[in-house]
C-alpha positions as CSV (number, residue, x, y, z in Angstrom):
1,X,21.7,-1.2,-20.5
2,X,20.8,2.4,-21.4
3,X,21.7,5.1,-19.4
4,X,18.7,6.0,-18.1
5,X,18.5,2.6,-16.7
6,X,21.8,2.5,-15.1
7,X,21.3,5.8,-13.2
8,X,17.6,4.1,-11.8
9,X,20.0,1.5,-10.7
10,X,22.4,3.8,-9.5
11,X,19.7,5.5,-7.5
12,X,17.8,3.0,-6.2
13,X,21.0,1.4,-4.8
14,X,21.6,4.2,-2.9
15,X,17.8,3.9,-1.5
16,X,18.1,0.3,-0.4
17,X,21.8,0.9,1.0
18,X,20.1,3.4,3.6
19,X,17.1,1.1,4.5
20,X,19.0,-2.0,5.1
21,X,21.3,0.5,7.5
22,X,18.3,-0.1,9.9
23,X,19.5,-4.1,10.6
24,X,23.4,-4.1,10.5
25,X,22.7,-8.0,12.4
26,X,21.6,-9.0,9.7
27,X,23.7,-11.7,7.1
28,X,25.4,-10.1,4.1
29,X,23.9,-12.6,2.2
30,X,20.4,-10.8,2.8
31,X,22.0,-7.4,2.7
32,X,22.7,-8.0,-1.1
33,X,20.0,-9.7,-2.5
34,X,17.9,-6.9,-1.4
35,X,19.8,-4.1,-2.6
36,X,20.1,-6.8,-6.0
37,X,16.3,-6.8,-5.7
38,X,15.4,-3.3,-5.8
39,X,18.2,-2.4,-8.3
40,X,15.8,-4.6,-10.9
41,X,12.3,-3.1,-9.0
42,X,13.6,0.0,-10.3
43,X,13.9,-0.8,-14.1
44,X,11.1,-2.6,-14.6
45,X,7.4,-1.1,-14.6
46,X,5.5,-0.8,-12.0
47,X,1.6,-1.8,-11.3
48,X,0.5,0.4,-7.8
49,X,-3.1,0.8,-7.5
50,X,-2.9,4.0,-5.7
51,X,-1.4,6.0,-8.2
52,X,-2.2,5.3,-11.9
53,X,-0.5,7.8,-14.0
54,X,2.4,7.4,-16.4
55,X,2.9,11.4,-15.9
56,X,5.9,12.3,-13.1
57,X,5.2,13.3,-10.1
58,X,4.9,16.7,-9.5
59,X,8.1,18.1,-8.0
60,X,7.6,20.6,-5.0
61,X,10.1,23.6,-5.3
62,X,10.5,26.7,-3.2
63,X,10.5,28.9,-7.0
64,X,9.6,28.2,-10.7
65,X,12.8,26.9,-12.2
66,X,13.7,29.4,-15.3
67,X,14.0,26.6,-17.6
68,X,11.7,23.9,-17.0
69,X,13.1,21.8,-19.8
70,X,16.0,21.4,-17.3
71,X,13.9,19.7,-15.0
72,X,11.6,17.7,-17.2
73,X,14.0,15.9,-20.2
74,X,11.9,13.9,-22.6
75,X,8.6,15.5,-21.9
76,X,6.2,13.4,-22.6
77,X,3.6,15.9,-24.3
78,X,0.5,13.6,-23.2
79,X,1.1,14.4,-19.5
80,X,0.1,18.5,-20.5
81,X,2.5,21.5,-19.7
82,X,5.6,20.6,-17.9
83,X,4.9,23.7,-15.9
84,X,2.3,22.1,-14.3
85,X,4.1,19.6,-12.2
86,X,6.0,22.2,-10.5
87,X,4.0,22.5,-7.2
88,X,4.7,24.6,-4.4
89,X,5.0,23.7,-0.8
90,X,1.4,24.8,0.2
91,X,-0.2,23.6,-3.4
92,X,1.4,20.0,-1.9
93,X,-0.1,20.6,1.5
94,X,-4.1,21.7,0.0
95,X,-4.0,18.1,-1.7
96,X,-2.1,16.3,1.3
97,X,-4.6,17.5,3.6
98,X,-7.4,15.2,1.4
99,X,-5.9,12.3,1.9
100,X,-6.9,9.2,4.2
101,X,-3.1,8.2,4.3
102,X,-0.1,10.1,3.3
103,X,3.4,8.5,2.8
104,X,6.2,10.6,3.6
105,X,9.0,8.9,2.1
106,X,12.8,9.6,3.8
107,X,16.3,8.8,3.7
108,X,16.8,7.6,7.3
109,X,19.9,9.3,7.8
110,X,18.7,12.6,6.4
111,X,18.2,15.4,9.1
112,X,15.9,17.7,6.6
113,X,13.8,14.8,5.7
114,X,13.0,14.2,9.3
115,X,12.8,18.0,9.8
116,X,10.4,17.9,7.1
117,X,8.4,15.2,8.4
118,X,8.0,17.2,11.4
119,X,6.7,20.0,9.5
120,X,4.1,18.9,7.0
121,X,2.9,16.4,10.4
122,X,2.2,20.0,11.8
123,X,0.8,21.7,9.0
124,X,-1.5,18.5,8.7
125,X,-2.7,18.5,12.3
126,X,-3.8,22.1,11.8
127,X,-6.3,21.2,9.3
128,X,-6.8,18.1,10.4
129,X,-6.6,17.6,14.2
130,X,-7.2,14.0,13.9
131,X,-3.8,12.8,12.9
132,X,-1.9,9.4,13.7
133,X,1.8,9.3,12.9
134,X,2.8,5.6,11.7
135,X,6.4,4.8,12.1
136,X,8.6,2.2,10.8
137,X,11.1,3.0,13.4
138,X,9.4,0.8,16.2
139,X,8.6,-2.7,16.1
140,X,5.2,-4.2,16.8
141,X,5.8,-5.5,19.9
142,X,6.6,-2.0,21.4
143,X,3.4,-0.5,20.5
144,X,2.7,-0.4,24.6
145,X,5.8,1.4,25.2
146,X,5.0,4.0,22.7
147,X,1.8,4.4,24.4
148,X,3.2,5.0,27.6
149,X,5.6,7.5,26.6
150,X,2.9,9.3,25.2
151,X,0.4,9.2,28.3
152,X,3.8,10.6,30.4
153,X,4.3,7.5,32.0
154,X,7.9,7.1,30.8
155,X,10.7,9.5,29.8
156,X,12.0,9.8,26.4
157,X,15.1,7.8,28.0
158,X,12.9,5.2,29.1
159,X,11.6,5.1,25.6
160,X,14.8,4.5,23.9
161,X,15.6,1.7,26.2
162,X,12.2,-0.7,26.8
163,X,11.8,0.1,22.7
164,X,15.6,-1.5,22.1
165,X,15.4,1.5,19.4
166,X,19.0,1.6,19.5
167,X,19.2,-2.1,18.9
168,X,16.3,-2.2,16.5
169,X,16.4,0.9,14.6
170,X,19.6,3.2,15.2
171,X,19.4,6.0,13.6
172,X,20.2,9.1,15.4
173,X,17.2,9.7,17.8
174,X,17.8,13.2,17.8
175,X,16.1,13.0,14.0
176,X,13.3,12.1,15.6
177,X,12.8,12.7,19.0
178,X,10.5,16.4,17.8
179,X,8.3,14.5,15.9
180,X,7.5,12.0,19.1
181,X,7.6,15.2,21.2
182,X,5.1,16.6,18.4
183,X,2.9,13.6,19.2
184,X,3.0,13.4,22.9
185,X,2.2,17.7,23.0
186,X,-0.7,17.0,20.5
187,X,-1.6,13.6,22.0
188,X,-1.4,12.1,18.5
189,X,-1.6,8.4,18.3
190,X,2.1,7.1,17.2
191,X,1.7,3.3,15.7
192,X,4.4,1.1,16.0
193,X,4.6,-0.9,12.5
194,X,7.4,-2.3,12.1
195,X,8.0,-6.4,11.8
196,X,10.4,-7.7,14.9
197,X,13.5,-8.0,13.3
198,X,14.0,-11.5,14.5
199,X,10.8,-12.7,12.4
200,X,12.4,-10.9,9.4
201,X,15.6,-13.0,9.5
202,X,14.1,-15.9,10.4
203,X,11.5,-16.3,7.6
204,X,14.7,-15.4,5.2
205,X,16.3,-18.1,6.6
206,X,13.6,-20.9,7.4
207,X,10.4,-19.8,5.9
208,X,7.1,-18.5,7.3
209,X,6.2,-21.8,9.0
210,X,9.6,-21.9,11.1
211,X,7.2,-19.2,13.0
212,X,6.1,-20.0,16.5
213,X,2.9,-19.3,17.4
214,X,4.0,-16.2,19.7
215,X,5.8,-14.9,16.7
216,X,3.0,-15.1,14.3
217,X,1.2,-12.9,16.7
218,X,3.2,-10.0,15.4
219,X,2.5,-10.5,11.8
220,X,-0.5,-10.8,9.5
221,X,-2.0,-14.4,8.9
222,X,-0.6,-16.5,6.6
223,X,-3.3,-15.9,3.9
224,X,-2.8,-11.9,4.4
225,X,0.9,-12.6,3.1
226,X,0.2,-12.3,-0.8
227,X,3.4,-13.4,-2.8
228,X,0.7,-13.6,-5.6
229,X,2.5,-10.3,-7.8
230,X,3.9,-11.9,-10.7
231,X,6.2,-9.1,-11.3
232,X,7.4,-8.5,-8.0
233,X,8.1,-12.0,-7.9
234,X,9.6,-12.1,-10.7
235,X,12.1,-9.6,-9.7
236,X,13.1,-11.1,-7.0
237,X,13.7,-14.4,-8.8
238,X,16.3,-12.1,-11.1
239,X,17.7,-11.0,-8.5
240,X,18.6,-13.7,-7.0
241,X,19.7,-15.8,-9.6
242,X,22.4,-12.6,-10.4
243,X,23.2,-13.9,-6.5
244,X,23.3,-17.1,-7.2
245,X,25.3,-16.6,-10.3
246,X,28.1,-15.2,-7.9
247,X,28.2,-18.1,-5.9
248,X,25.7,-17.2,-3.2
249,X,21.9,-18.7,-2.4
250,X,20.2,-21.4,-4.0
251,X,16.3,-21.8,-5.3
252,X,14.4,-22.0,-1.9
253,X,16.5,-19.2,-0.4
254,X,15.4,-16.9,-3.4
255,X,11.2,-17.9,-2.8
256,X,12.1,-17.2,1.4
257,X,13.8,-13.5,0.6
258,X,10.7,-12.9,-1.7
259,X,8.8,-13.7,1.3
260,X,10.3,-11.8,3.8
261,X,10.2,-8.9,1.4
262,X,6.5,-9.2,1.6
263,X,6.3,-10.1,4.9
264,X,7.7,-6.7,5.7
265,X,5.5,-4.7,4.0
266,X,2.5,-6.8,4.7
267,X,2.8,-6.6,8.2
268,X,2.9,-2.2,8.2
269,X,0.1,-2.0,5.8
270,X,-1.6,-4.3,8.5
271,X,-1.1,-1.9,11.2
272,X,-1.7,1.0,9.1
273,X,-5.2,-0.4,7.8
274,X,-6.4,-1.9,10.8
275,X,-6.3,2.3,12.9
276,X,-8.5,3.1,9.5
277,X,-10.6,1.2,9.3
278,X,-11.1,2.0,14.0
279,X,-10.8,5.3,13.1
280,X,-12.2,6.4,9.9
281,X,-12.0,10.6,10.6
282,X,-8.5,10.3,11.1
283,X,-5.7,11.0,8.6
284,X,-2.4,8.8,9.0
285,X,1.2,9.8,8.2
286,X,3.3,7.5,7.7
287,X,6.8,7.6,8.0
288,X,8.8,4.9,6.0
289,X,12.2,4.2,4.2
290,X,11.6,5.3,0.3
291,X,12.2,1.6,-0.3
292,X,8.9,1.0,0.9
293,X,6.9,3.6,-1.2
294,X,8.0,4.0,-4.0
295,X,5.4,2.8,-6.8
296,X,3.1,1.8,-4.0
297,X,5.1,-1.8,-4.2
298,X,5.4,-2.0,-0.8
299,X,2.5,-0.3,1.9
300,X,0.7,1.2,-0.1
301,X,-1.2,-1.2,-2.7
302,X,-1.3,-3.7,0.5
303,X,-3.0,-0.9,2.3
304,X,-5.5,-0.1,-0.4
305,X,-5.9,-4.0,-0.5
306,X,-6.9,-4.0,2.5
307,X,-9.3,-1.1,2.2
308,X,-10.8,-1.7,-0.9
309,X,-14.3,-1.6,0.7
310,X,-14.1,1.9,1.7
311,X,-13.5,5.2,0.5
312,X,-9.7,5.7,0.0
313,X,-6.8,8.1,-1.1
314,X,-3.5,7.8,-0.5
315,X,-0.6,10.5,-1.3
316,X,3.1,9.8,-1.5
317,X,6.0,12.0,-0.8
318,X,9.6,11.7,-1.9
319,X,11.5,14.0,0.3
320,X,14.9,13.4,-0.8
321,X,14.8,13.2,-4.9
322,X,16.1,10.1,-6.5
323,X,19.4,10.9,-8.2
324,X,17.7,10.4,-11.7
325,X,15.7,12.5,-14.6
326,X,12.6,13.0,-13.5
327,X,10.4,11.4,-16.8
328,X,7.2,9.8,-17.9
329,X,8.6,6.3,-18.8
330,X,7.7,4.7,-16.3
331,X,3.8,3.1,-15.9
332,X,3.3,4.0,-12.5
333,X,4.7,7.5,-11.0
334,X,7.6,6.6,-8.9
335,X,5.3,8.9,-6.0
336,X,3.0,12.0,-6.2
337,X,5.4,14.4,-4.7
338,X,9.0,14.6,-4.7
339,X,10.7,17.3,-2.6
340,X,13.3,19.6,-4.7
341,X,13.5,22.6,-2.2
């Protein structure tokens, strides 16, 4: 394993660590094999549709670096001047504002990527009054409570407690409490993506047709559900057979956590390309672990799947950087932007 790999591990562990954070119920056993999962996602390359480069992203910094070979290591002269990634905030923001759907990447327990959300949101709505904020920090089923916070029907406390959000979510609310406040001053719509976390678990555990049919409600049809990646799959088949190799999981259990890994995504790319295609002159931000964006594995090539009869661009941010050299090995940029203020 080179080095290069084993920091993308490295990094990428530390990613899935803080998105599984989100379901503490949840078994160990699926705990893991996710964080196995991504560890591989990260090594391998990737095939988004949204962004086809094998340039990096371009990394948004408050000043020119003095050395940009610092930045850059194993410049990859095809991609141009290194000089030319290095974007500043409002050069990020002039292309951001273009997009149908931007994906704004965080580390859940990071209080300037949230402040940061907050921000670009604003700077969006400015030019763009039209906005809808997409969260995965509420589950589908709560999308009515959402809406009646927003209308002033309930207080924020109210919120917290008809959403479960401290049940389902859990991160400090205080991170995100502005950016609902944001929503309700504006009266933004705020979509509620997220799968019910007792769907999640059970499809790892039983399989999508374990489902009743009030739970399939909450979650794309069956035939929406495309396991049909080879690559993806195949990670996940790796992954679990290092699991397995440990003394954990057996064959069907490694095709269900595939599953539920899709299932997940699927089910906010649903939400986030049904408002689009309802709402075609609005622009959606979409707030979502990293774990879900990066190289458009997760939302966003089911999105543009979804989509693929209209018009589209998508944009992804990184606003925590990924504890790794920033290169052009990979296929697929691991986003568009990546914060370094």
């Amino acid at each position: 394993m080179t080095l290069f790999t084993q920091s993308k591990l490295l990094a990428y562990a530390r990613i899935l660590a803080n998105e599984q954070q989100s379901f503490p119920s949840k078994k160990l056993f699926f705990y893991l094999l996710t964080l196995t999962f991504y560890f591989l996602l990260s090594t391998l390359p990737a095939c988004a549709a949204t962004v086809k480069s094998s340039c990096p992203p371009k990394l948004v910094m408050a000043a020119p670096p003095s050395n940009v070979d610092t930045i850059f290591p194993d410049w990859d002269k095809s991609c141009g001047k290194p000089e030319n990634f290095i974007y500043s905030r409002q050069q990020m923001l002039t292309e951001l504002a273009e997009a149908n759907v931007v994906y704004l990447g965080e580390t859940h327990d990071s209080s300037v990527d949230h402040q940061n959300q907050l921000q670009i949101i604003q700077e969006l709505q400015q030019h763009h009054p039209k906005i809808a904020v997409a969260m995965e920090m509420f589950q589908r089923p709560y999308q009515g409570v959402v809406d009646q916070y927003l209308a002033g029907k309930l207080t924020e406390q109210e919120l917290l407690e008809k959403s479960e959000y401290e049940k389902r979510w859990g991160f400090p609310w205080k991170d995100y409490a502005p950016i609902l406040q944001f929503a309700k001053e504006k009266q933004l719509p705020v979509l509620a993506l997220n799968t019910p976390t007792e769907i999640t678990r059970k499809v790892a555990r039983q399989g999508l047709e374990s489902l009743t049919a009030s739970e399939r409600k909450f979650i794309p049809p069956f035939s929406e559900i495309r396991t049909d990646n080879q690559k993806y799959q195949q990670l996940s088949l790796q992954a679990f057979q290092q699991h397995q190799n440990a003394g954990h999981g057996n064959s069907s259990g490694a095709e269900r956590f595939f599953l539920a890994q899709v299932l997940w995504d699927e089910t906010m790319a649903e939400g986030i390309a049904k408002f689009v295609k309802a709402n075609p002159d609005y622009q959606v931000a979409v707030l979502a672990g990293q774990g879900h964006i990066v190289y458009g594995y997760g939302i966003p090539s089911r999105v543009e799947r979804r989509l693929e009869s209209q018009k589209l661009m998508q944009r992804s941010v990184l606003l925590s950087p990924p504890q790794e050299a920033i290169t052009g090995k990979d296929e697929v940029a691991i986003a568009d932007f990546i914060f370094k203020l």
